[in-house]
C-alpha positions as MATLAB code, in Angstrom:
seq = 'XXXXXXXXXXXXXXXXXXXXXXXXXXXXXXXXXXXXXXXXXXXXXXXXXXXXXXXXXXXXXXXXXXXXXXXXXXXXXXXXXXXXXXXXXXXXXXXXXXXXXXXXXXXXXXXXXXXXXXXXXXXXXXXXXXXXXXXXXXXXXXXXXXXXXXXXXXXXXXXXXXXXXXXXXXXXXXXXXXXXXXXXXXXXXXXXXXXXXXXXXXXXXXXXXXXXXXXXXXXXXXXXXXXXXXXXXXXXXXXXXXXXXXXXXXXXXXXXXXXXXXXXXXXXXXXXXXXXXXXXXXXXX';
ca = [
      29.291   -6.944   47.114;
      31.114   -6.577   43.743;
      34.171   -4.545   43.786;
      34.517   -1.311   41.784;
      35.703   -1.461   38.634;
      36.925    1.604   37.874;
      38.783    2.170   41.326;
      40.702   -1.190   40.593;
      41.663   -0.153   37.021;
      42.442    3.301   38.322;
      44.448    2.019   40.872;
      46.589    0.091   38.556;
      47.287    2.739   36.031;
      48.141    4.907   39.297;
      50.520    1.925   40.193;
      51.910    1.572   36.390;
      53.100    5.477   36.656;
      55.288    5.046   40.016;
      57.121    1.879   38.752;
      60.625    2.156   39.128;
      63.406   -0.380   39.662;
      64.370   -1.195   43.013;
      60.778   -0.519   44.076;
      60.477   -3.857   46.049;
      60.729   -2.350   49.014;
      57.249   -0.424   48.675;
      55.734   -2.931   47.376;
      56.460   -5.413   50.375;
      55.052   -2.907   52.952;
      52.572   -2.321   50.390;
      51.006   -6.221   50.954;
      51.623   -6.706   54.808;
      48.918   -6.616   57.254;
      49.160   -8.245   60.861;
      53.096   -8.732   59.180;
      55.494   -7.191   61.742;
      57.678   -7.423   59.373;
      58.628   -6.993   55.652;
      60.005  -10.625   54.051;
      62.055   -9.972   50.997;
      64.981  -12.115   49.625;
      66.853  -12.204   46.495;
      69.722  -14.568   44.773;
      72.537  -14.957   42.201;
      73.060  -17.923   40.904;
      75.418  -19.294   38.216;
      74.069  -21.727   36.012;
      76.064  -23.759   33.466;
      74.565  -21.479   30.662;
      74.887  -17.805   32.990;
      74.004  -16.076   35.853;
      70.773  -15.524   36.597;
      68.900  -13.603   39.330;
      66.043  -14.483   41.610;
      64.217  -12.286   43.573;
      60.916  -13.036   46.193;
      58.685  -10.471   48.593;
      56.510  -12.101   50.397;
      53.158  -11.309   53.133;
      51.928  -14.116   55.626;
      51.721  -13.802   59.558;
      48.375  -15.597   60.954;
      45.818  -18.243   59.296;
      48.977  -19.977   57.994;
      48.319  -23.739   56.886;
      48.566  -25.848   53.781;
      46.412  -25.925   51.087;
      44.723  -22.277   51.696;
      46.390  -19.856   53.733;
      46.370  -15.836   54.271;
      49.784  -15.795   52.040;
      51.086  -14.170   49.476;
      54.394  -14.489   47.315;
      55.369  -13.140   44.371;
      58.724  -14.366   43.042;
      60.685  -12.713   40.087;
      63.400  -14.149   37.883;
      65.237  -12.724   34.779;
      65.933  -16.234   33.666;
      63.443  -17.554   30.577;
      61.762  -20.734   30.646;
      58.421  -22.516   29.589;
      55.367  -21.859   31.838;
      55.567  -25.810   32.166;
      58.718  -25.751   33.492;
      57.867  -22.797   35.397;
      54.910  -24.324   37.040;
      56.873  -27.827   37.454;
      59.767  -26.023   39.265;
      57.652  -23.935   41.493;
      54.875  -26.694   42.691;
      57.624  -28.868   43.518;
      59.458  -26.087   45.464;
      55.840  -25.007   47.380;
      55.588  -28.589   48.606;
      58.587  -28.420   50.493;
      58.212  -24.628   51.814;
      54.815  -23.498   52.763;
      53.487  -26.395   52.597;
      55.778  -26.807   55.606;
      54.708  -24.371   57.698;
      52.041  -23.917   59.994;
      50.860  -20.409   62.028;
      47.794  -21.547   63.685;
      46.314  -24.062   61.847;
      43.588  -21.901   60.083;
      42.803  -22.177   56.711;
      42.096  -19.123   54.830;
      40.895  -19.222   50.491;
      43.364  -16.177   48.755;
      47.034  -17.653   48.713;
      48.762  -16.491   46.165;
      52.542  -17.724   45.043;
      53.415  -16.280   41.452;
      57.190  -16.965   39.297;
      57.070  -14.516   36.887;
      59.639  -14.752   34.403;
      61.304  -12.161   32.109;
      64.179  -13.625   30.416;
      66.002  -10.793   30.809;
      69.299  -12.593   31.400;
      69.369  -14.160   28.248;
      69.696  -17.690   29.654;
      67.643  -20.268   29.054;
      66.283  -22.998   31.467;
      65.428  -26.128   29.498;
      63.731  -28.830   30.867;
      65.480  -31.793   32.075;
      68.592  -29.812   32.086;
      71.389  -29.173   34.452;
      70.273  -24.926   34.383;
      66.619  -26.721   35.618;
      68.088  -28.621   38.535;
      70.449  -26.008   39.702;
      67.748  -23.118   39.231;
      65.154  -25.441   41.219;
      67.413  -25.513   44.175;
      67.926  -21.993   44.208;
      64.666  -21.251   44.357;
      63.670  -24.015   46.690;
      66.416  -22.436   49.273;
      64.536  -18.551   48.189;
      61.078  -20.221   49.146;
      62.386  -21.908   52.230;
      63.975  -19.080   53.383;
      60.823  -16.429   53.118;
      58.581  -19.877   54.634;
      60.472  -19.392   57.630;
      59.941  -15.461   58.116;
      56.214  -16.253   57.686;
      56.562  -18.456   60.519;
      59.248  -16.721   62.522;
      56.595  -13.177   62.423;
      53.598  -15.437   63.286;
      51.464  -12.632   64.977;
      53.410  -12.283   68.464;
      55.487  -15.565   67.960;
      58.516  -15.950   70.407;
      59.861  -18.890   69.347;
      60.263  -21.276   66.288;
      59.393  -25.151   66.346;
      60.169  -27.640   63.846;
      59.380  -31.110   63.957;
      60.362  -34.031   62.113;
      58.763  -37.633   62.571;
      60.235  -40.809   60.961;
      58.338  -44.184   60.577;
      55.062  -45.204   60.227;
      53.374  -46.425   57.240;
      51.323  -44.419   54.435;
      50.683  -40.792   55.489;
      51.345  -41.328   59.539;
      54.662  -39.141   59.341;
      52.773  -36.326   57.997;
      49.414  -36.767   59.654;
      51.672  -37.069   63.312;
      53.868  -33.766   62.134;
      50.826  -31.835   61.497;
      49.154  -32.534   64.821;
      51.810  -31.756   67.024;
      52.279  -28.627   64.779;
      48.790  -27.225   65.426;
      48.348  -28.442   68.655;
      47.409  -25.364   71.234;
      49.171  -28.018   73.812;
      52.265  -27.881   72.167;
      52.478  -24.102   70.981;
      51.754  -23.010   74.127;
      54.632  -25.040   75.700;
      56.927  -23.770   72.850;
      55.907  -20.414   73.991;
      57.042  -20.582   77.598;
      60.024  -23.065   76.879;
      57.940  -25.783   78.756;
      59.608  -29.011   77.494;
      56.791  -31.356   78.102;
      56.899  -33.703   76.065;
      53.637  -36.032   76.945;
      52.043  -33.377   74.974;
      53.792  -34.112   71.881;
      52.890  -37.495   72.709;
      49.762  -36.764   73.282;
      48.845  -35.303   69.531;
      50.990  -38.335   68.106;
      48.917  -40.874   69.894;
      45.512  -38.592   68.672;
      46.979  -38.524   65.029;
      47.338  -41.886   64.806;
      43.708  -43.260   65.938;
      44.579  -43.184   69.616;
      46.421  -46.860   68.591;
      47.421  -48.230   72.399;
      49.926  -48.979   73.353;
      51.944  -46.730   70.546;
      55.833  -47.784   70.877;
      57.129  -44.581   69.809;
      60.509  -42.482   70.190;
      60.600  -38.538   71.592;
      63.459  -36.287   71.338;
      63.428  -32.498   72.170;
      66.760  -30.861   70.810;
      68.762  -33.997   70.405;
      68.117  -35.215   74.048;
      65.987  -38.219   74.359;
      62.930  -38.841   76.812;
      60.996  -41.715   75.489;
      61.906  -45.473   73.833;
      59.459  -47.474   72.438;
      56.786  -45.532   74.423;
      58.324  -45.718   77.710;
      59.915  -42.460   79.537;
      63.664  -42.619   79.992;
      66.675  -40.879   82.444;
      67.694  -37.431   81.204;
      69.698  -34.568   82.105;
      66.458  -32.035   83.287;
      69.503  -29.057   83.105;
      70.362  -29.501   80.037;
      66.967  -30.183   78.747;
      65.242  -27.094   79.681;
      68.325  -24.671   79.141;
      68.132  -26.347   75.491;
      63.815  -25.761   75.289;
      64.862  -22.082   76.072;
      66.406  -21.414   72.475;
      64.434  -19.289   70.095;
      64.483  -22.456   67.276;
      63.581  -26.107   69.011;
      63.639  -29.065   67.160;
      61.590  -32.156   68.046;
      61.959  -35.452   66.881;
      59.657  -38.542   66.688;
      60.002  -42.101   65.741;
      57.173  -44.508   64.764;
      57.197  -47.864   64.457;
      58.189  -48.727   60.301;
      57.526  -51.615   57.863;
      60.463  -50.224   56.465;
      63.119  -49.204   59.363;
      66.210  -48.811   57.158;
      64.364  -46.369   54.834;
      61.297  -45.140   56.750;
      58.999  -42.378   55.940;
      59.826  -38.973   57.016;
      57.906  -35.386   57.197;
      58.905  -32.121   59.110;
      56.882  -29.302   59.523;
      57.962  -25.891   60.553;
      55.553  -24.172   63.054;
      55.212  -20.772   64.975;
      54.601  -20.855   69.093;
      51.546  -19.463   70.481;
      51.215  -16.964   73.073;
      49.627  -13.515   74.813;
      50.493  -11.645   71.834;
      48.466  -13.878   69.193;
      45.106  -13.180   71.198;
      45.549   -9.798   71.808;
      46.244   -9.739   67.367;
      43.191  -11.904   66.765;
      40.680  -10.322   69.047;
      41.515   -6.604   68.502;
      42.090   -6.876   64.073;
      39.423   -7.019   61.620;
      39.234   -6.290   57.916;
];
């Protein structure tokens, strides 16, 4: 069914009339949905040619995955620059912030991440210019930053994981960061601070082809449990007190062609619990 018109258009003259600065705040609530919470962040940075703000409100707490997900981000700057060098700046700074992330693994088909620029400032970001590289890791750290509250909200989420994986050859790194990140297995363990780390193993080993025998390396928050795909002595304390955190980190190594600079993806992903079903089976649109 096609929308109306009118009641769009009349909506955004409505809209136009109650602008007024500072108003970020309203319009932040104004986008959430399942969000439990508003994600806003701003910056000031110094550039070699002046100070320039940047400013970000963002929506995003379930069917969270790269390439389509129910995000959306809307990023303001009063710096001025070329929509090529806009659009450079920001697809390299997606890549490495919600591309990064990952909810529940469901793809959805309206993400939206906008840099609108107004050049209020008066500086000027050239291309291939110190003001580029310097504004592109501001706004990388702004994108991270709101990437993380999409996944920290994550419809009833508890606790935070992130995984890295280094080795392999090709896409392996990714492909084995992505599976553990979407597996039920390993949200649900993240959930109840269940260290278990043969299922972590177990979505590497399915990543990879189900390759046997896979000699690869398993970490949970610095403390190892598997070398070369055999189980090693650790300190079962210090381990679970350490899966109890609200942020967990786990690490895994693959064998490399090239072990003294080997590939390496991380992937920042949400836990999955009571809360998330209860969301899911009770919301509609």
């Amino acid at each position: 069914m096609a929308l109306d018109a009118e009641r769009v258009a009349s909506g955004l003259r409505a809209a136009a009339g109650a602008l007024h600065a500072g108003g970020d705040e309203e319009f932040n609530e104004a986008i959430m949905t399942t969000d439990a919470f508003a994600k806003r962040a701003s910056l000031e940075v110094t550039l070699p040619s002046g100070v320039v703000r940047i400013s970000a409100q963002a929506k995003g707490a379930g069917m969270i995955e790269p390439a389509f997900a129910t995000m959306l981000c809307f990023v303001q700057t009063d710096a001025a620059m070329s929509a090529e060098t806009a659009d450079l700046l920001l697809g390299v700074c997606v890549k490495r912030s919600f591309d990064r992330i990952s909810v529940d693994g469901q793809l959805s088909t309206n993400d939206t991440v906008i840099l609108m620029c107004s050049g209020a400032s008066g500086v000027h970001v050239s291309p291939q210019s110190e003001d580029e590289r310097q504004f592109g890791l501001a706004l990388d750290a702004l994108l991270r930053m709101l990437a993380l509250m999409i996944v920290r909200d994550g419809e009833g989420s508890k606790r935070i994981g992130r995984i890295v994986v280094r080795g392999g050859d090709g896409l392996d790194a990714e492909r084995c960061a992505r599976a553990v990140a979407n597996s039920p297995l390993v949200k649900t363990a993240l959930h109840g601070a269940d260290p278990n780390w043969g299922r972590i193993a177990q979505a590497v080993g399915a990543a990879m082809g189900g390759r046997d025998p896979l000699a690869l390396d398993i970490a949970i928050e610095g403390i190892a449990l598997c070398r070369d795909g055999a189980a090693v002595p650790y300190d079962e304390a210090a381990l679970n007190a350490a899966a109890a955190g609200l942020e967990i980190e786990y690490e895994v190594g693959l064998p490399s062609l090239n072990p003294d600079n080997p590939p390496v993806a991380e992937v920042y992903f949400s836990d999955l619990g009571h809360e998330y079903v209860t969301i899911n089976a009770e919301y509609t649109t």
